[in-house]
N, C-alpha and C positions, 0 to 999 in steps of 0.2 A: 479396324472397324469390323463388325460383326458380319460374318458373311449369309445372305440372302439368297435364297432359289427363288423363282415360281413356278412351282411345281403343282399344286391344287391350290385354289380359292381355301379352302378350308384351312390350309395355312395361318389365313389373315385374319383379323379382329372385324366387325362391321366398319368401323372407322377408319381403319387401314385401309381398306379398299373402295369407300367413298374419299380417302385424302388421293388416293392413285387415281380415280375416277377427275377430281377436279385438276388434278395435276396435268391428264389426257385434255381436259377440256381448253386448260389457257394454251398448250402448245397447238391444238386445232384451230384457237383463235388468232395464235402467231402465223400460221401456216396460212388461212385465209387472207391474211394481210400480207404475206409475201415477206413475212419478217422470222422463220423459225430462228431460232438461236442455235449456235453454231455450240451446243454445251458439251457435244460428246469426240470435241477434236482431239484428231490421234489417236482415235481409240477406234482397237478390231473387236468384228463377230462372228465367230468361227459359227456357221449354220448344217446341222447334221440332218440329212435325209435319209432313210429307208425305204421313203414313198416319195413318190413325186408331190409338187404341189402348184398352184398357182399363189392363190392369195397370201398364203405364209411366204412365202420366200420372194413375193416380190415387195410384200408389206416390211418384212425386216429387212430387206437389202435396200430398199429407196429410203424409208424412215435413218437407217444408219448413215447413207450417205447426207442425207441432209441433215442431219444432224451434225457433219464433218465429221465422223469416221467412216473406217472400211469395212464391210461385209465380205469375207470368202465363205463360198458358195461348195459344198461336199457334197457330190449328188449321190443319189442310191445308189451302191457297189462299187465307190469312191474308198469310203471305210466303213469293211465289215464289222460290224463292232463285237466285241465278245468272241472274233472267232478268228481273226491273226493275230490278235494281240486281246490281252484282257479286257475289260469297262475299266477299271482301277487305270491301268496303267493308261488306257486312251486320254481317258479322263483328265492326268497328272502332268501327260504332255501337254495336250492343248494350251489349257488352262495356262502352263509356262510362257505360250504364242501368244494370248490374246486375253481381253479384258471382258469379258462374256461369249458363252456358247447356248445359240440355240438349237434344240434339238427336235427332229418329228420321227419319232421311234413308234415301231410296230404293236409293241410288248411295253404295260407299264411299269414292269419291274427292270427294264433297261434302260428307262429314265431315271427309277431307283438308284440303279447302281451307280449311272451315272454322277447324278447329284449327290452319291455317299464320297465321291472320292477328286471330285469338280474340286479346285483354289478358286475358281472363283464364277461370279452369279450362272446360275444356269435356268432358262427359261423355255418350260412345255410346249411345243407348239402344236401337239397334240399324240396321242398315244390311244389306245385299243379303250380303256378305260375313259378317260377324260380331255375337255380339248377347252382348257384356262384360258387363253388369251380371247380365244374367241367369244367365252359369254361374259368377259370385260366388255369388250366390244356390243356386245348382245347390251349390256346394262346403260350403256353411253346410249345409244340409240334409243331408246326405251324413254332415257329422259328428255333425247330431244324431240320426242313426238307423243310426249305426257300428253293426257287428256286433259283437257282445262278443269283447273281447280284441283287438280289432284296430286299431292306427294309421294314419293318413291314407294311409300309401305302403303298407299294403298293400289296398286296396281294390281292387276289381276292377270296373270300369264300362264295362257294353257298352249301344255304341248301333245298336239296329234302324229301318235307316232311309236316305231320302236324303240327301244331303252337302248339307245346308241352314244357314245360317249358324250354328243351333245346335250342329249337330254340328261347324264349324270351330273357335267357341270350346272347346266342351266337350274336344273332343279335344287342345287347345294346352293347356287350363288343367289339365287332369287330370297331362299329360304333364308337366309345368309343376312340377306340385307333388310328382311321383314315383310317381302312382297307373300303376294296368296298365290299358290302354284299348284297346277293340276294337271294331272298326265293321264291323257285319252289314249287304249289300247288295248289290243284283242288281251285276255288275260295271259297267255303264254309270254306276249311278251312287252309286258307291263314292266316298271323300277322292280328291281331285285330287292328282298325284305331287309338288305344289308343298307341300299341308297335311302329307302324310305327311314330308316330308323336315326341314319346323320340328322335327314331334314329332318325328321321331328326333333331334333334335339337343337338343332338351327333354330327351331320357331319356339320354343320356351324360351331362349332367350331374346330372338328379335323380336315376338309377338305375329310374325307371318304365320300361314298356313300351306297344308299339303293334304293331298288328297290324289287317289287315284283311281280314276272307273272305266269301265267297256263303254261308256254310252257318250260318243263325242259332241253328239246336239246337246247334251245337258253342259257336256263340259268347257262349253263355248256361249253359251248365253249368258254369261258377266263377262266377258274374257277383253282386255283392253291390246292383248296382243293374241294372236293366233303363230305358232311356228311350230313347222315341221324341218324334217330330214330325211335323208336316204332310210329305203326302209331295210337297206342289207352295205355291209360292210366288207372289205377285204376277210378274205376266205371264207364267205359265206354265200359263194355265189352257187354251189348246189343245192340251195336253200331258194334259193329267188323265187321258184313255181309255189311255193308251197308259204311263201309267206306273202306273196303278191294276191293267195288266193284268202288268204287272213287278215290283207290289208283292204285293198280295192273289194266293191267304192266304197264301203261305209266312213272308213279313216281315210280317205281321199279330202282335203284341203281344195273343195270346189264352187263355185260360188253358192251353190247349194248350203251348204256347209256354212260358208261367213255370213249368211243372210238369217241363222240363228243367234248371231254375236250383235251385239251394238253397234249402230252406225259408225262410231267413230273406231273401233277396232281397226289394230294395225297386222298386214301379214308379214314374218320373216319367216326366214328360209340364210344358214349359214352358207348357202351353196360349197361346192355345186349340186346342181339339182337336177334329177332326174323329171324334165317337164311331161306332164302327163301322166302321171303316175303318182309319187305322194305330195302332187298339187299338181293345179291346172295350171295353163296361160293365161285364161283369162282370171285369175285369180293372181296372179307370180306378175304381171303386166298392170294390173289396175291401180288406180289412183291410194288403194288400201295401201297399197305394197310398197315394204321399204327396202327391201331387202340387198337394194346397190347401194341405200344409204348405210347398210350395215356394212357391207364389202370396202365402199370409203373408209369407214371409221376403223378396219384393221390398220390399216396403213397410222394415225394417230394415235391408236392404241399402243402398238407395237412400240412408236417412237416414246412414249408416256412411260414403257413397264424399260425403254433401253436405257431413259434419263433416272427414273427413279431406283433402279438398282444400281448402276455404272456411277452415275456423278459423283457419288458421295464417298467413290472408291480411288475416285480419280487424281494421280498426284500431278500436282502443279508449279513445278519449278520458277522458281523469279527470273528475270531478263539476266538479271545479275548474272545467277548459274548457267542459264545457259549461253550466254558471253566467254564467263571462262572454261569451258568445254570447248567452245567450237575454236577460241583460240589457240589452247594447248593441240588439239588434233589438225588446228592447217597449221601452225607452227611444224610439229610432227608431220606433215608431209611435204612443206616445203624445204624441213632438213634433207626430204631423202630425196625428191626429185627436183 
């Protein structure tokens, strides 16, 4: 069978990722009823970290266990990757251990390499560039708290914020599926002209839109979601004064702020969040805010991208077979002891 990553949303077809989207949706309906199905027994998920995390690594470790396989767990400086041993050759072992590897690398191009030399599926859990699973997740949410009467392409999702790997995917996958997306930010640091030119190419064929301005009251008055993000990332913390004084308040997500969008406007936030800073409490706390209904749905997500890449890969011996294995092998050791 053909071997599969998820390594960008841009990988997928629009239909690809609305079949994985409904796919997510019956196993959160199984999980609610206390019935997931046990589809991924015996089967391991080698998890690579470079950074710590919470929601990734507790979302694939519980989703894999219920599912009936094992999750091991490789924390930051566990395995240094690319620097005792090659990405090829990391790659080439694992892969021989276990039935998928997820990885949360620092550097995009070390999920690259990763995924050049992976046997088998490897899945993004996020990297310096872009963060896939999560604006899965981001997309699931979105449809359960649709505006009445309105279908996925016409959504309207603006992001207040800097061009942080969230906002790369979010803006591919929205654009992706045909929604209208808009990214509110000082212009220094506004999509790169390389992100915006995907999306626009995204939206000639979905028929969605993109756009991008300084001016956040404009870019929030259609807006049926409002999300932010940290406004600084790993190794940019001697940046923090200088773009805290580029951000705050104007691109501050405060009530102020959501009382130019539509009543029915939803706020996210992929946490974690820095409160008080690129959004309030009382905005990250109020009844707009979904944003632990987005932190639930990593956990269904996760389990949705563990079934749709693993199952189809998964070999499944008859009783028969494994009958006669297990007889030959206690035959063979009750010859010897």
């Amino acid at each position: 069978m053909e071997l599969k990553h998820f390594i960008d949303t841009q990988d997928f077809s629009k239909q690809e990722l609305l079949d994985l989207i409904e796919l997510i949706r019956m196993i959160k309906k199984a999980d609610k009823q206390g019935a997931t199905p046990r589809l991924l027994e015996g089967a391991s998920l080698a998890m690579l970290f470079e950074e710590p995390s919470t929601r990734t690594r507790i979302s694939f470790e519980v989703g894999m266990a219920e599912l009936g396989g094992h999750a091991l767990y490789l924390k930051p400086g566990e395995i240094h990757l690319g620097v005792r041993e090659s990405l090829g050759d990391t790659a080439q072992v694992i892969s021989r251990y276990v039935d998928v590897i997820m990885a949360r690398t620092l550097k995009h191009e070390t999920m690259e390499g990763l995924a050049k030399y992976a046997t088998v599926p490897l899945i993004n859990g996020l990297t310096d560039y872009n963060h896939p699973t999560q604006v899965v997740c981001d997309v699931l949410t979105m449809i359960e708290h649709a505006p009445a009467g309105k279908k996925l392409e016409d959504f309207n999702v603006t992001f207040v914020g800097d061009a942080t790997n969230v906002l790369s995917s979010l803006m591919l996958i929205c654009t992706r599926l045909g929604m209208n997306f808009t990214h509110a930010a000082p212009k220094k640091y506004q999509a790169p002209k390389q992100w915006m030119d995907w999306a626009h190419e995204n939206c000639k064929v979905s028929g969605g839109t993109v756009r991008v301005t300084d001016d956040p009251i404009e870019a929030v008055k259609n807006a049926d979601f409002i999300y932010t993000d940290l406004w600084w990332w790993v190794g940019q913390e001697a940046e923090i004064p200088e773009r805290q004084a580029a951000f705050m308040p104007r691109y501050q997500v405060n009530k102020d702020l959501m009382s130019h969008a539509p009543a029915h406007c939803k706020f996210m936030h992929c946490l974690p969040a820095s409160r008080g800073v690129e959004a309030t409490d009382e905005v990250m706390d109020s009844a707009q805010s979904v944003i632990f209904d987005q932190a639930e749905n990593r956990l269904h997500t996760e389990k949705g991208l563990l079934v749709w890449l693993v199952y189809p890969r998964l070999h499944r011996p008859s009783s028969e077979l494994k009958a006669v294995h297990k007889g030959q092998i206690e035959n063979f050791l009750e010859s010897k002891f």
